[in-house]
C-alpha positions in Angstrom: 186.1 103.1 207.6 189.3 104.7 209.4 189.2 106.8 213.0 190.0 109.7 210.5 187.4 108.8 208.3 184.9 108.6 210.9 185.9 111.8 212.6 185.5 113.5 209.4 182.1 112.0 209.2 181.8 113.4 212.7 182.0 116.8 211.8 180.1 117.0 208.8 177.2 115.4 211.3 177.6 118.7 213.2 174.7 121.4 212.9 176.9 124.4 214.3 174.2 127.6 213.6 176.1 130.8 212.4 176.0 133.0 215.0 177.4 130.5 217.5 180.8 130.8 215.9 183.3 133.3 214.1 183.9 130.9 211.0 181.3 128.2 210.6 182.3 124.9 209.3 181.4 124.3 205.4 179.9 121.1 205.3 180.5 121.1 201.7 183.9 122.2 201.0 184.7 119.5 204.0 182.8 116.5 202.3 185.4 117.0 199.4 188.0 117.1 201.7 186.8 113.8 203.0 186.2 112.4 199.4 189.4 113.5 198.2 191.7 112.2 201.0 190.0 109.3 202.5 188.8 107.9 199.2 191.1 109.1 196.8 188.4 111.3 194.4 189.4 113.7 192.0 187.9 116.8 191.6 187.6 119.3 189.0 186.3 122.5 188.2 186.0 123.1 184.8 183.5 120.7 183.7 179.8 121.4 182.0 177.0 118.9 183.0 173.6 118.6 180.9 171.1 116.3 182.3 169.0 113.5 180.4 165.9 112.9 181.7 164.5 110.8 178.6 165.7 108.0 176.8 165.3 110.2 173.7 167.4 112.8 174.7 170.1 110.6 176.3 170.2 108.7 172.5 169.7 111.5 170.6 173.1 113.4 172.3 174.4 110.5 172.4 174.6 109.8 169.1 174.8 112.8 167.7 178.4 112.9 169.5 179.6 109.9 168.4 178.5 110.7 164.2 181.3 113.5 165.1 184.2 111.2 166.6 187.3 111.2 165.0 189.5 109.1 166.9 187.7 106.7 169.6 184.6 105.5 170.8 184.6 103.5 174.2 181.2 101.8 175.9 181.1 100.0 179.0 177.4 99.0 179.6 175.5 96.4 181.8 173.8 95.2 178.7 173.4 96.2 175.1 169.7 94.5 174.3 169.3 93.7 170.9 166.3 95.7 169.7 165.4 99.1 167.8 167.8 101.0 169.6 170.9 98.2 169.9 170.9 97.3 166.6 170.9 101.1 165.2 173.6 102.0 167.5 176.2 99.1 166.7 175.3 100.2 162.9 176.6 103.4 163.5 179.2 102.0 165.7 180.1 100.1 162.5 179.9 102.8 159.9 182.8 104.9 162.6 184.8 101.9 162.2 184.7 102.2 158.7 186.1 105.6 158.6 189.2 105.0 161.0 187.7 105.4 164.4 188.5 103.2 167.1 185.3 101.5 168.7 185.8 99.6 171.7 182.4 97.8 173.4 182.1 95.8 176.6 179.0 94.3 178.2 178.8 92.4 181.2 178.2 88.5 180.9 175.3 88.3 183.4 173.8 91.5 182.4 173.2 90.2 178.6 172.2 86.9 179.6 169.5 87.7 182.0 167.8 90.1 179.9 165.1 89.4 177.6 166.8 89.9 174.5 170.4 89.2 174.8 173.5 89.5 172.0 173.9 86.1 171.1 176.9 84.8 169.3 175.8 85.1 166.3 174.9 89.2 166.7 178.7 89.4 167.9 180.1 87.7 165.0 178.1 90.4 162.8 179.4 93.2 165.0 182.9 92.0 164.6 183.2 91.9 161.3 182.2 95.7 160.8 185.5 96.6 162.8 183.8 97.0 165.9 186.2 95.7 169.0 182.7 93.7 171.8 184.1 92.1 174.7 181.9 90.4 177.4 183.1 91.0 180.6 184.3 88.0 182.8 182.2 85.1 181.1 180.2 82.8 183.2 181.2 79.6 181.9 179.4 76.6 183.5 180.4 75.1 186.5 182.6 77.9 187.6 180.5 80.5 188.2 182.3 82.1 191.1 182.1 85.5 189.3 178.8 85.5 188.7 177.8 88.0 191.8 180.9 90.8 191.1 179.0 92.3 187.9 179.7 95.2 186.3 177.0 97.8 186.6 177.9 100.7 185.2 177.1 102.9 182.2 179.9 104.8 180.5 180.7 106.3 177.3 183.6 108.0 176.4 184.4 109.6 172.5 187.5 111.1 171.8 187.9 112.2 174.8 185.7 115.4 174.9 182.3 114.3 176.2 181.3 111.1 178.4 177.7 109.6 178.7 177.1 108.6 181.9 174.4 107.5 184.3 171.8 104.6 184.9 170.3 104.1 181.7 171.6 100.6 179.4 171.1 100.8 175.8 167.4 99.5 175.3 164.6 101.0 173.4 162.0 100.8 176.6 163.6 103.9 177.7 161.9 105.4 174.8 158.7 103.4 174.3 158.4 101.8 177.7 157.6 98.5 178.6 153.8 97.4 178.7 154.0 95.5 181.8 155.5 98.8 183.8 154.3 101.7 181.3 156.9 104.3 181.2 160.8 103.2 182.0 162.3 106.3 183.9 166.3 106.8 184.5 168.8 110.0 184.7 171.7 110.3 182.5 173.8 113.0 181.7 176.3 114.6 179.2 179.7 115.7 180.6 182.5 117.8 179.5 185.8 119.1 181.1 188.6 116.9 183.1 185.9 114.8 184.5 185.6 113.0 181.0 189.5 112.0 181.5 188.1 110.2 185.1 185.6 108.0 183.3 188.2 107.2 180.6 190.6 105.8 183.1 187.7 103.7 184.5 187.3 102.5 181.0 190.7 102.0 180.2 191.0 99.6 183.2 188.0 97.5 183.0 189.3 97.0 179.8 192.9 95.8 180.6 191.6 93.5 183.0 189.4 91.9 180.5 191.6 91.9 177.6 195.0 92.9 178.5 195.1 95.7 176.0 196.3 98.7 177.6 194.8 102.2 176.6 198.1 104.5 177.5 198.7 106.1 173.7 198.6 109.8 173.8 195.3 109.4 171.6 193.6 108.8 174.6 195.1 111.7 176.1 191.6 114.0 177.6 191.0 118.1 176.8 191.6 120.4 179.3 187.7 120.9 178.6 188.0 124.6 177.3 187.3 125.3 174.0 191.0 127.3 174.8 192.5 124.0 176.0 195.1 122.3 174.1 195.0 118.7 173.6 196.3 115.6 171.7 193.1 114.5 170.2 189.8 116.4 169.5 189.3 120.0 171.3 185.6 120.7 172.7 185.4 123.1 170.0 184.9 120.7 167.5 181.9 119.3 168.8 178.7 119.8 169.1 176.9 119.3 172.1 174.3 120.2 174.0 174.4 123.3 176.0 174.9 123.5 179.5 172.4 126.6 180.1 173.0 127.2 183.6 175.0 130.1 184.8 177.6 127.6 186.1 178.5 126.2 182.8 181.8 125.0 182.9 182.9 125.7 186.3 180.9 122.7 188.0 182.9 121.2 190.4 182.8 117.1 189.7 184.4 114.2 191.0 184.0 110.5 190.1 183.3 108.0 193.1 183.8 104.4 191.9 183.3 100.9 193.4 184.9 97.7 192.5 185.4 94.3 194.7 188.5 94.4 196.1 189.1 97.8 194.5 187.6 100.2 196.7 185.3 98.4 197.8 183.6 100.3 200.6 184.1 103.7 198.5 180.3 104.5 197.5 178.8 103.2 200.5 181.3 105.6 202.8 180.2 107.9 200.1 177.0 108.4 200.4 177.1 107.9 204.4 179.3 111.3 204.3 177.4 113.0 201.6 174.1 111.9 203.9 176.4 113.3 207.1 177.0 116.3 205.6 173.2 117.3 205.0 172.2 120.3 207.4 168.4 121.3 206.2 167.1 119.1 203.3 167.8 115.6 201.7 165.7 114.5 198.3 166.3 111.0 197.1 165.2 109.0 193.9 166.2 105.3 193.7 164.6 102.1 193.0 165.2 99.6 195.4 166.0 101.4 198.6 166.5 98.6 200.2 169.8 99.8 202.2 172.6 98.5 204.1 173.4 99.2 207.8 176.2 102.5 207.3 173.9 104.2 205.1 170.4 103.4 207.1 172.2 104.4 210.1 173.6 107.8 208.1 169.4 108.3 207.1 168.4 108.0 210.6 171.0 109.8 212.3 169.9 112.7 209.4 166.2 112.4 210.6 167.4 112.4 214.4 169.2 116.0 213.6 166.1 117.5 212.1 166.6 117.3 208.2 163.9 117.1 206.0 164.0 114.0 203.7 162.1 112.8 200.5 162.6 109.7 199.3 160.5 108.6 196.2 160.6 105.3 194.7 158.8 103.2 192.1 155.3 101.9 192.8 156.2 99.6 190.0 159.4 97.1 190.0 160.8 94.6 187.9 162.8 92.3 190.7 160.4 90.1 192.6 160.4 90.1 196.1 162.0 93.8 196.2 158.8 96.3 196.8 157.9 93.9 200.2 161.3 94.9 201.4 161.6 98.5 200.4 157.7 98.9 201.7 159.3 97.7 205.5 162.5 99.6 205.2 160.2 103.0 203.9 157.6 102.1 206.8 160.5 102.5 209.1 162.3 105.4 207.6 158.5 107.1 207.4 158.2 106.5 211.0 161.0 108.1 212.2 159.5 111.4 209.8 160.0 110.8 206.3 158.5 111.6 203.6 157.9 108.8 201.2 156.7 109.1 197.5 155.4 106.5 195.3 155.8 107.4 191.8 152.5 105.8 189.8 153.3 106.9 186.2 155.6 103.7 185.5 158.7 101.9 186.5 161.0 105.1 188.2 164.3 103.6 188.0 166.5 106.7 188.8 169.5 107.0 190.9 170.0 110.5 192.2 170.0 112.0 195.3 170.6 115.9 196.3 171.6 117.5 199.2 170.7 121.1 200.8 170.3 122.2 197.4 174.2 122.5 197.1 175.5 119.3 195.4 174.4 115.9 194.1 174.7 112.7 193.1 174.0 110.9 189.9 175.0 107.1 188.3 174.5 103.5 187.9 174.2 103.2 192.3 171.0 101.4 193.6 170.7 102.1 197.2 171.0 98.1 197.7 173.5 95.6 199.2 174.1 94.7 195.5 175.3 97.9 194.5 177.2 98.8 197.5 178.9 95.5 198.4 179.2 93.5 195.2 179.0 95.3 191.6 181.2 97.5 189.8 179.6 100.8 190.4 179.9 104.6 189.5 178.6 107.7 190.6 179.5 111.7 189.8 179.0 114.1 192.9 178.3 117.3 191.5 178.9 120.3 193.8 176.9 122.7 191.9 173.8 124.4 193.3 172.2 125.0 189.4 172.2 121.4 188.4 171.5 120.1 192.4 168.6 122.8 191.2 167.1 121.3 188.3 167.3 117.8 189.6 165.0 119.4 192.6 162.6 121.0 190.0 162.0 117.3 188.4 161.8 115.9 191.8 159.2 118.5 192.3 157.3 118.1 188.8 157.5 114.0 189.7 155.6 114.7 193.1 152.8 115.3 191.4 152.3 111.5 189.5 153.0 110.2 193.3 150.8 109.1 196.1 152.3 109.9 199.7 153.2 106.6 202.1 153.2 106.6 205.7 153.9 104.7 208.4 150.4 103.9 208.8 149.7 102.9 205.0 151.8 99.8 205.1 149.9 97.9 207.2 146.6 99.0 205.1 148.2 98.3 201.7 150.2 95.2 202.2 148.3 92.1 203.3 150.1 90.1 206.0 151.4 87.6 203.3 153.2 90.6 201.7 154.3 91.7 204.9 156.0 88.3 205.4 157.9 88.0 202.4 159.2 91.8 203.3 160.3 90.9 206.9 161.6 87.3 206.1 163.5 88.6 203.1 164.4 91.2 204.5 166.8 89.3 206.8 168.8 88.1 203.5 168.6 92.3 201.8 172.6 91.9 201.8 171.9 89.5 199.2 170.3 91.2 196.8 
């Protein structure tokens, strides 16, 4: 971070009440200014968002947009499980093929091979030969597993340019049915149209150069302006069929796409999220699942708490890494104590990845608020300057309140025995790990 970058960061910090000054400092309007110059983010106005709060309705839009592609499909995913859901969306993957379309997948190497029910060889062989173009991303192949901790972690889908799926869900059927070990599987996704769709094809585009060498420059990959007035080179938004955005804001939300790659702006979401945390004047709501932090953005929470903003921070009372909820229990016993509020969601594993600030703008993507995310993996976020969908992300916050028991200070030392106490101070001395 640059002497500009933190004076910027500076400012936003600054609480200047309105009747101190003549013209008042807009913490927003400067955070873009800071995203924009410092970390190279483009913004544009013209986009809808519709959020997806379900498995089934992140699917069901899903692939109701990509039965009416006429020119290209692209995925990027952690992992594509093979299940229900998997195998019913490579069919239809395959049956676009068939007509013409272009289907590009990629799945990262680790991600399938560490979950439960991975694509083996034999399921890409099958995929293949329907047309469909799968690519793992960077292979671990035994013993040079040197890549094996850069990981790509993020969830994008991109058809013909219109509309992009984006956010923290895989492709997995337990975000429909759940899992019976956690109950419910909860995650935010989201449905976007307008220039923003062009950002997260140019993401796609390069992951998949540097995996295959194939580069995505024809003019069929050109985006829509994101009007249904707008002229393109491949399929207007008038031809589809989405979703409505039913907010008054519809297609003037102000998005930009912050990314994070090793070696490739590498400290972008971390400085991120410290700014957007910086800029917070009266009320910060956050929903992750492993909270476990790294210095620049537990220094941005308490310096937040310090200047008198309210913050929420809710995370899962269930987790599926080991070792994890002893470390997030310290760092939200020390976050609590300096006047947090701290929610434990009980109604299953809460894996969302959202946060909102002052009720003005937000963030939403594939970002755990860990050392992993912020320091190793390929990583993508949308911050969303619009007060109506910063608006109904509050209003689920506030429904999910309800399924939560509070967690103070006080409460860890009653709840977690001194052997789970250990594990979350000994551990916690290796968090940038993990």
């Amino acid at each position: 971070m640059n002497i500009r970058h933190l004076l910027f960061c500076f400012l936003l910090s600054l609480t200047v009440p309105a009747w101190t000054q003549e013209t008042e400092i807009d913490p927003e309007r400067l955070l873009q200014q800071v995203l924009t110059d410092e970390l190279g983010v483009t913004f544009s106005s013209n986009n809808t968002v519709v959020l997806l709060s379900t498995g089934q309705d992140k699917f069901d839009a899903m692939f109701n947009a990509i039965r009416q592609a006429k020119h290209y499909v692209h995925l990027e995913y952690f992992n594509f499980r093979n299940d229900s859901i998997g195998l019913a969306l490579f069919d239809l993957l395959g049956q676009k093929a068939a007509e013409g379309v272009e289907v590009r997948a990629m799945f990262d190497s680790f991600g399938n091979s560490s979950n439960d029910s991975p694509l083996m060889n034999k399921h890409l062989k099958a995929i293949r030969a329907t047309g469909v173009q799968v690519e793992e991303f960077d292979p671990i192949k035994f013993p040079w597993i040197n890549h094996a901790y850069h990981r790509d972690h993020r969830k994008i889908v991109v058809i013909d340019g219109v509309v992009a799926y984006t956010g923290g869900m895989n492709v997995a059927d337990y975000y429909i049915h759940g899992r019976p070990e956690y109950g419910e599987w909860r995650d935010m996704h989201m449905e976007l149209t307008g220039n923003v769709v062009a950002e997260y094809e140019r993401l796609f585009a390069r992951m998949w150069w540097e995996q295959t060498g194939e580069i995505l420059l024809n003019e069929i990959y050109a985006v829509p302006v994101g009007s249904a007035n707008g002229t393109s080179l491949v399929s207007p938004v008038s031809s589809f069929s989405l979703l409505p955005d039913t907010t008054f804001t519809a297609g003037q939300k102000i998005v930009g796409v912050v990314e994070r790659g090793p070696g490739l702006h590498s400290k972008d979401m971390r400085e991120a999220y410290v700014c957007a945390i910086d800029a917070a004047e009266h009320h910060i709501q956050i929903v992750n699942p492993y909270p476990t932090n790294v210095k620049s953005v537990r220094r941005a929470l308490r310096r937040a708490l310090k200047r008198g903003v309210k913050m929420e921070i809710m995370v899962s009372a269930k987790s599926d890494v080991p070792i994890t909820p002893d470390v997030v229990a310290l760092e939200m016993r020390k976050l609590a104590k300096r006047g947090a509020e701290v929610y434990y969601n009980q109604t299953g594993f809460h894996h969302s990845k959202v946060m909102m600030v002052d009720g003005r703008f937000c963030t939403v993507g594939s970002t755990n608020l860990d050392a992993r995310s912020f320091c190793f993996d390929y990583e993508v976020n949308s911050f969303i300057f619009d007060p109506s969908t910063t608006r109904q992300l509050q209003d689920i916050f506030e429904r999910d309140k309800q399924n939560c028991t509070t967690f103070t200070a006080d409460d860890y030392r009653r709840q977690y025995n001194f052997g789970h106490r250990f594990i979350g101070h000994f551990f916690s001395l290796f968090r940038g790990f993990f």
